[in-house]
N, C-alpha and C positions, 0 to 999 in steps of 0.2 A: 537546436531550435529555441530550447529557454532560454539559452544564455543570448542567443538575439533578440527575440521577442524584450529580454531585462535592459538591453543595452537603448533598446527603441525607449522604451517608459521611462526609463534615465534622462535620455536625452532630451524630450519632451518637457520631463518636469525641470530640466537646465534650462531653455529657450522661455520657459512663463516664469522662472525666476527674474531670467534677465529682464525679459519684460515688464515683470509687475513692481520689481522691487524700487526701482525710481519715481516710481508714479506720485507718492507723496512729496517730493521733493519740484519736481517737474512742475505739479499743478502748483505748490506755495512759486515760484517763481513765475510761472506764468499771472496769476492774478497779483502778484507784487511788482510786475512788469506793466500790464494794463490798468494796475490802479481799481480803485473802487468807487468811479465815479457815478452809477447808478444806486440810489441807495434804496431800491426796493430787490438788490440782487444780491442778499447776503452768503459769502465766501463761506462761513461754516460747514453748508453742507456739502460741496466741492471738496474742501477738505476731508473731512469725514468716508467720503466716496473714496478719494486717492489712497488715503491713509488706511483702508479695509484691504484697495489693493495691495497697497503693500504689505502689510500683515502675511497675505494670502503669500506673494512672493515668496516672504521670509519663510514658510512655511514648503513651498516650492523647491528652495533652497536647503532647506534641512533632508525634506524627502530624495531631491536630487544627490546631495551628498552620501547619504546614511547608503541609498541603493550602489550608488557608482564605486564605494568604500566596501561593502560587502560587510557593514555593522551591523549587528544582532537586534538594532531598532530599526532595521529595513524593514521589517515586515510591517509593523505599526505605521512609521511613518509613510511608507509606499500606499497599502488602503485608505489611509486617511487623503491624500494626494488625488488618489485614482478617483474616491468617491467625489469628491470637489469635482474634478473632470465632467465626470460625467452630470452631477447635477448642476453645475454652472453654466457648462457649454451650449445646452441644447436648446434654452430659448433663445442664445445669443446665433445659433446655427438656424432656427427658425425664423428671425428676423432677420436674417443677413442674405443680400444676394446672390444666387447660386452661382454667380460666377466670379464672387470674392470669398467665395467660403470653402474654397476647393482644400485647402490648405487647414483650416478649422477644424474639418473632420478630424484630423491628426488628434485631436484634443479627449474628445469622445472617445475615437476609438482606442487610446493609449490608457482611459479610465477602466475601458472594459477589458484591456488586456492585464492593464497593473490587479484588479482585482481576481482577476484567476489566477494572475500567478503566484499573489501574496495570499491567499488565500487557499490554496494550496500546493504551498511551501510551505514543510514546517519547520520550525525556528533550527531544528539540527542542519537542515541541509546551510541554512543562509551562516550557522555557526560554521559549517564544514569550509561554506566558501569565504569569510573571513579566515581561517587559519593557513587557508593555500594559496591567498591573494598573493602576488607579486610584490614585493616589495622595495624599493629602491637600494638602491647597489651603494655604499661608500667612493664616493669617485668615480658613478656615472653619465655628472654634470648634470644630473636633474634636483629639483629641491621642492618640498612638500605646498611649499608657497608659490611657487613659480609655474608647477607642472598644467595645470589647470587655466594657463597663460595662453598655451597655444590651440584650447579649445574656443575660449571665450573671444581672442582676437579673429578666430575662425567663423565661428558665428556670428559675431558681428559683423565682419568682412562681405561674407554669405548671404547675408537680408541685405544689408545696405547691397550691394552689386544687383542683389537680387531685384531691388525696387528699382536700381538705376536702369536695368537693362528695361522694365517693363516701360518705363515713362520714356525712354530713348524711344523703342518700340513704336509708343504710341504718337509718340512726335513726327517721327516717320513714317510712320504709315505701315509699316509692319504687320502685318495681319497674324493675330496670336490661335491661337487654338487653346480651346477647354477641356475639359473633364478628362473623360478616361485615356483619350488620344494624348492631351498633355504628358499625362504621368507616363505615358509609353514610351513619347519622346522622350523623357528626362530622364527615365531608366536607359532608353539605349545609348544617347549622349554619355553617360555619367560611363556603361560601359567600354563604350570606345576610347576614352578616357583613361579609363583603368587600362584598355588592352594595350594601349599605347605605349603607358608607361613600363608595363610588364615585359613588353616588346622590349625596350630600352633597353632593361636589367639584361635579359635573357639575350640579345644580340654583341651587349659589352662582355656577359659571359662567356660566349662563346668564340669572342676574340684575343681573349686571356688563353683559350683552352682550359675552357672550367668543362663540364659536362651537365646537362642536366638536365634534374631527375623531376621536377614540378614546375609547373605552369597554370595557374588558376588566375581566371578572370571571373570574376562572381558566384554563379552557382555551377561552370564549366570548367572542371577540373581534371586536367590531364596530369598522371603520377606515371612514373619507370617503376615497375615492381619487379623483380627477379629479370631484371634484363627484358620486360615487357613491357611496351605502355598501355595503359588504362583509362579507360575514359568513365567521368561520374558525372551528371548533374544531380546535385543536391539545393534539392525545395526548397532547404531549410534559407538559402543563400539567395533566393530569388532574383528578392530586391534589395541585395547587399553590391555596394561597387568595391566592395576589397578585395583584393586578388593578392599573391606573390609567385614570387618564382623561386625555386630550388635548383642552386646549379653547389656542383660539390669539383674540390681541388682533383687533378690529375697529378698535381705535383704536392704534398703535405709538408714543403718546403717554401713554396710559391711566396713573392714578397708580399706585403700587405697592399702598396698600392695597388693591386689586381683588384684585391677587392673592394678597396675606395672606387677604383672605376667604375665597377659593376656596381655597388650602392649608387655613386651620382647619376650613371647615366639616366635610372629611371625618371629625377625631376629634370634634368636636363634637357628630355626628348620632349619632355610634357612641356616645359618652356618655350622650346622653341616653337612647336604643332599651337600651341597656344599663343603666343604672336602671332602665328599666320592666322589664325582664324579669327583672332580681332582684326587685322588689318582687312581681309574681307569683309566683315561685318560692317565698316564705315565705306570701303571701296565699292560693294555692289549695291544695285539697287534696289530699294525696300523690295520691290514684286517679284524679285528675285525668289526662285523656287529654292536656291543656296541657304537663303537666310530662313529659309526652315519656320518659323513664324520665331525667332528670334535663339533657336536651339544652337548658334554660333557661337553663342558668349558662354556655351557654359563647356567650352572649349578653352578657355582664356581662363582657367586655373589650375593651380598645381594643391590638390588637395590630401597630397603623400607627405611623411617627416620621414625623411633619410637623414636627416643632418645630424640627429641624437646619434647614430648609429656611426657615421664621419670622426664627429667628433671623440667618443669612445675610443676608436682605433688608432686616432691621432694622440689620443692619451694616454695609450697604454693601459697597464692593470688589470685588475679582474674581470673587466667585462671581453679585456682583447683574450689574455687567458682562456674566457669560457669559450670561446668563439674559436679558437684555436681547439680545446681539445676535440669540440664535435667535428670541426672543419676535417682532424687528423682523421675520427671515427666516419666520416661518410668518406673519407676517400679511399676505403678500402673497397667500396663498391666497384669505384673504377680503377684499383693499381692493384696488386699483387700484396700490398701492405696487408699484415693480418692482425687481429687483436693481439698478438704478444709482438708486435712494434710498437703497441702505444706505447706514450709517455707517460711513465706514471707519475712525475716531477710535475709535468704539463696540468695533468687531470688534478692532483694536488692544489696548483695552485688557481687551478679553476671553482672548485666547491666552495673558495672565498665567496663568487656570485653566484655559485648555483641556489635555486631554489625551487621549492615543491618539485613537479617529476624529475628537473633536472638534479635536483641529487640522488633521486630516485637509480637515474640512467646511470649517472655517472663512477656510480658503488656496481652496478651490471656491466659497465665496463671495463671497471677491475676484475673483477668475476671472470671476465673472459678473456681476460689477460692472464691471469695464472691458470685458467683451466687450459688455454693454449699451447702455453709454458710446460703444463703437467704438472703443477704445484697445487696440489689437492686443498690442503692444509688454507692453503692461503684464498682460496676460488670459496670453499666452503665459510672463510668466514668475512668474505665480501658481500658474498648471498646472505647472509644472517642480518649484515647492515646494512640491508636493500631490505630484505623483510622489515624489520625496524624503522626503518623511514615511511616505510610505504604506511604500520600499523599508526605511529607517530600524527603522521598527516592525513592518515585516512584521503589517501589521494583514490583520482576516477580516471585508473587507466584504461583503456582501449583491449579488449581480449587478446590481440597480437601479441600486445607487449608480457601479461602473464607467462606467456611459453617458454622465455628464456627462464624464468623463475622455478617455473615446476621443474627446468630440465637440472638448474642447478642446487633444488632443493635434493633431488631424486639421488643424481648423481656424483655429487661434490661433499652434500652434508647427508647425504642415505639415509633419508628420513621419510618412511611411506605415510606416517600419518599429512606431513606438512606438503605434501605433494599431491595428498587427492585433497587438501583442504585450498589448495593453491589453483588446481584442475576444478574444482565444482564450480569455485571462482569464476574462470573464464565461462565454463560452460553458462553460467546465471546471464552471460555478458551474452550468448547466441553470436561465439564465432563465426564468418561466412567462410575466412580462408584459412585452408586446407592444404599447406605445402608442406615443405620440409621440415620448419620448425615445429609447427602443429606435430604432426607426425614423430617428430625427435622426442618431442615433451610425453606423447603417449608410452612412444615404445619407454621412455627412463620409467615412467612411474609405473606400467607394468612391470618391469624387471623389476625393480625395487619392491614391486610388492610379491613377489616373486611367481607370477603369471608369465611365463615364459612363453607360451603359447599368444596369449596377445601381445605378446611383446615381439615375439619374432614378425607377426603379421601387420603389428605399422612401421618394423623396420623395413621392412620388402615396401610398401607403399611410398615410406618416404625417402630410401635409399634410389629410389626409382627417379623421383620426383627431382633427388640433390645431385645424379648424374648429368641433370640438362639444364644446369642454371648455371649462369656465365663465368668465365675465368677471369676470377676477380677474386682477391684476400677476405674477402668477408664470407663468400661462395666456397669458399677452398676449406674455412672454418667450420662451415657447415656440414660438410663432405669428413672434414676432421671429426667432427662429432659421430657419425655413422659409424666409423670404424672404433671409437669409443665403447659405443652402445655393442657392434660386435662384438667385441672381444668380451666384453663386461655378462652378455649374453650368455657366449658359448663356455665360458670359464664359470658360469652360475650351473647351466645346464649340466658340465659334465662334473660339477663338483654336488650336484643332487645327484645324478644318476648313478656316481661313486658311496654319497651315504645311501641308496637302496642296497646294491648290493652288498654295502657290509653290514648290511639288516638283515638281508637273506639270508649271510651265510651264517651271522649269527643264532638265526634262530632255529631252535631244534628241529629235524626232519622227524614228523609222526609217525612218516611212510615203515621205519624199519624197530619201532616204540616195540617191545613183546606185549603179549596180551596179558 
């Protein structure tokens, strides 16, 4: 929810950049165009007016940048940004028409969010998330100058359309709708939108014979979990129109164009459905109940970039690499392939573009490749450089992901301290699920600490849980793992119950001592 709420006050302060920052240049030509033929009407203070705008801009601009970059002067410049917001806006919202000021609110309310959230936020967290920003790839066709190109042409794109459709609108006769109705409409539009395109990816997927495992349209999010699907709407997404779809390889062979298809289809469908809905928009007529009081035209754009992702794979390198080893790792879900088929050459030359959790994953994927394998040695000192990364980046994983950590802190490097210091971890996170890994991670780090008694009792829980999840390489690993923790168990168990007895026998019998 923070990191949307940050992405809204970003974008906000990007759009009054763009707007304020020409003002001074706008008005000297405007009055260098019409001349100064009244002379009791001196340009100074015109000037003076534009020129404060654009200052403000300039400052618009900084704040916009510092926040969207995740620099250690976000916090400063974001309050300072927020408080302008709010003190600027609100006469300019009290004089203005309530039904030109729909959109203004935006301005206010982005002041009172930026101030909560830089305010508290303290400067470690905003340090934490400079150091785990993504960073551009060596040869992933994007450039520090350029990447910011296809926002500002978007936004500009977005108002200009956006004013062309109202003034078509009202030339036609169009009858519009206001306030809260509007924004309804523009969320469900903007959604269908999304669903459409999602549609796309997800129906090219499934003509490839990919499988798959995610499908989200806004805040409607359907996931495959253990061979289940699940349904989430999350709040946090409300009024987000981003969606993706998760479809993973059947074949870990499969050629590349499968997956160009499945990237393009999504702008491709959204192209087409967006043609037809312009040509209605001009084919029916204005009282037309179709034309929605003008919610057609915001059918007539493609507001997705798949084409970074196109051109990557058409280029080979590091990013096709990383894309390749997860493609190999999710397709265990659906083939019989298990962690010791990965590639470790593959994953090698992936960690060129890994970054933050993804090299996190990626050292967990070797992990589970020699723990597969049965190579201890080698499992235990993958998990060491998964710890290391993690302490490095002070990354913010998800509880799930914890479990495979404690299981191969527990098991691989038999260390009971770093195993409940691994488990408090998650626990601070308030796990909700409860499966087989959960359960795997418990029984290791009871054994390890040698509580055999809880440790036999979340084998039985999650041994139960690992017999009814799907046949599939990744399922079949975890099933592996069980039989691990057995043996590990019962070879603990009867090698205490063996030092009791050679304690008993050792120690003297008082019963037959003389008096």
């Amino acid at each position: 929810m923070l990191t949307l709420l940050r992405k809204f006050v970003a974008y906000v302060f990007g759009v009054e950049a763009l707007i304020l920052l020409p003002m001074l240049p706008l008005a000297a030509y405007a009055l260098q165009r019409s001349g100064y033929h009244n002379p009791r009407l001196s340009p100074i203070p015109a000037l003076l007016v534009a020129a404060s705008f654009t200052l403000l801009g300039a400052l618009f601009t900084v704040a916009w940048w510092t926040v969207k970059t995740s620099k250690r002067s976000a916090r400063t410049w974001g309050i300072a940004a927020s408080s302008i917001n709010i003190l600027l806006s609100l006469p300019l919202l009290l004089s203005a028409h309530i039904r030109f000021a729909g959109f203004l609110w935006l301005v206010p309310l982005s002041g009172v969010v930026g101030i909560f959230l830089f305010l508290s936020q303290p400067k470690s967290a905003v340090a934490a998330a400079s150091a785990t920003k993504i960073r551009p790839i060596p040869g992933d066709g994007t450039h520090v100058l350029v990447n910011p190109l296809p926002w500002l042409i978007g936004t500009v794109g977005g108002f200009a359309g956006y004013f062309w459709c109202v003034r078509w609108c009202h030339d036609n006769g169009v009858a519009r709708s206001y306030g809260l109705l509007r924004y309804a409409q523009v969320l469900i539009a903007l959604l269908l939108v999304t669903l459409i395109h999602e549609a796309g990816h997800a129906i090219a997927a499934w003509s490839v014979e990919m499988k798959i495992r995610a499908f989200v349209v806004g805040p409607f999010q359907f996931r495959k979990r253990e061979g289940k699907w699940t349904f989430r709407f999350d709040l946090a997404t409300t009024f987000s129109a981003g969606g993706a779809t998760g479809a993973v390889h059947t074949n870990p062979h499969q050629p590349v164009w499968c997956d160009l298809f499945m990237i393009a289809a999504g702008p491709l469908i959204n192209l087409a459905t967006g043609t037809i809905a312009l040509c209605a928009v001009f084919l029916l007529e204005p009282t037309s109940s179709l034309q929605a009081g003008g919610m057609l035209f915001l059918f007539g754009g493609e507001q997705y970039s798949d084409g970074a992702q196109i051109y990557q794979f058409l280029a080979g390198g590091p990013f096709a690499s990383l894309h390749g080893a997860f493609a190999l790792v999710s397709s265990t879900l659906v083939t019989p392939l298990r962690p010791r088929d990965y590639d470790l050459d593959l994953m090698e030359r992936a960690e060129a573009a890994a970054q933050g959790r993804q090299r996190l994953l990626l050292r967990l994927f070797r992990y589970q490749h020699f723990l597969d394998c049965g190579q201890l040695p080698e499992a235990a000192q993958a998990v060491a450089e998964a710890e290391a990364i993690y302490e490095e980046l002070a990354l913010d994983i998800p509880a799930e992901l914890h479990t495979s950590i404690i299981f191969g802190v527990a098991y691989a490097t038999r260390n009971p301290a770093a195993a409940r210091m691994w488990w408090e971890r998650m626990e601070a996170k308030k796990p909700t699920r409860f499966n087989a890994d959960y359960w795997a991670a418990s029984c290791a780090m009871y054994w390890i600490e040698g509580n055999f008694y809880a440790a036999n009792e979340s084998w039985y829980k999650g041994a139960a849980i690992a017999q009814h999840l799907p046949k599939a390489g990744a399922y079949e690993f975890d099933r592996y793992k069980y039989t691990l923790l057995r043996k590990a168990i019962d070879e603990s168990s009867a090698a205490q119950a063996k030092r009791r007895e050679s304690e008993e026998s050792d120690a003297p019998d008082l019963a037959f001592q003389p008096a």
